[in-house]
Phi, psi and omega in degrees: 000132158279225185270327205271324170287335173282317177286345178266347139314315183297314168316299208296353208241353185248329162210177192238139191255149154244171203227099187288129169224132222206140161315137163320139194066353174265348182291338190272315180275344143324294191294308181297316139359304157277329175299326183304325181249014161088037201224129161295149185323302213276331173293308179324304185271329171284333200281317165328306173272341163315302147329279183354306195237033170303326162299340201096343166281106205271117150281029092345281182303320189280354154288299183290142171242100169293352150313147187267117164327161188292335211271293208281328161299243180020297153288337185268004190231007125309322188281332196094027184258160202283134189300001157254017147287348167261316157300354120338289187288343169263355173291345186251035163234139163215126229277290187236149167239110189294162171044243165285333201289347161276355175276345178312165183210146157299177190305306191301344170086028177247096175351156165284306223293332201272146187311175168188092164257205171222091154300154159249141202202108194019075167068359167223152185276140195220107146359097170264095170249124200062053157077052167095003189277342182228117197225101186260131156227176210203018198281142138329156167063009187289123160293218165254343189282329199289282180328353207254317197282300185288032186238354176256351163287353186006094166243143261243287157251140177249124157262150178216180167292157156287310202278000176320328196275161194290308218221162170275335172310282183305345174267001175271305198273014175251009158256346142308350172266306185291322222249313176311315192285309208223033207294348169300305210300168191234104157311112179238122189248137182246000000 
């Protein structure tokens, strides 16, 4: 075995990797950071979050209020949406973050920081989170006109209901709707 087989066993058998996703321009102040304390990118960031949870505890976490405002319950139990669609949505939402604690991100690479409203979008209410990087719906009866619009919207990820599409026609033509409009964006059906 060589050294390069020895050492990618050895990683694999010994630590677990995560995958950082950071605004354009914070990966260079990440790096220079680390560079100031003689620390690799991957120490730098393990030392943090070790901090982070040095209590047993996230003092991060115990900063955010991941509550939904009375405005924004209110729209959403207006709207109907169903309570484990919310609890979705409120795991990626948090209304403000101070200082740095705004570059953090959810599984999805979505700022804690980033907005989150409820568009109509050809006739279905549709989740906008951080201005179009996430577009959830969650609605009954989505046509090929909804997909069609949020797939001209190229948001980074479409989230959909499993049971959502109108038809076996639009669940057929929708990923062919994406791959025409949007062939980037990253499709999730729930």
């Amino acid at each position: 075995m060589n050294r390069t087989e020895y050492k990618n066993r050895h990683r694999k058998e010994h630590y677990d990797s995560l995958l950082f996703v950071f605004p354009k321009g914070e990966k260079d102040r990440i790096k220079q950071a680390a560079a100031e304390l003689k620390m690799s990118v991957n120490e730098y960031l393990y030392t943090l979050v070790q901090d982070d949870l040095a209590s047993g505890r996230s003092r991060l976490g115990e900063k955010l209020n991941p509550e939904f405002t009375e405005e924004q319950q209110k729209l959403l139990y207006k709207w109907q949406i169903a309570q484990k669609y919310r609890d979705m949505i409120q795991s990626m939402h948090v209304e403000t973050i101070n200082g740095m604690n705004k570059h953090y991100t959810i599984d999805l690479g979505v700022l804690l920081s980033s907005s989150i409203e409820v568009k109509e979008i050809a006739g279905k209410k549709v989740f906008n989170v951080a201005d179009g990087f996430l577009l959830a719906c969650f609605e009954h009866d989505v046509t090929d006109e909804t997909v069609k619009a949020i797939a001209q919207m190229k948001p980074y990820y479409a989230v959909f209901r499993d049971s959502s599409m109108a038809n076996d026609s639009v669940a057929t033509n929708f990923e062919q709707i994406f791959e025409t409009y949007s062939p980037d964006t990253v499709r999730k059906v729930l």
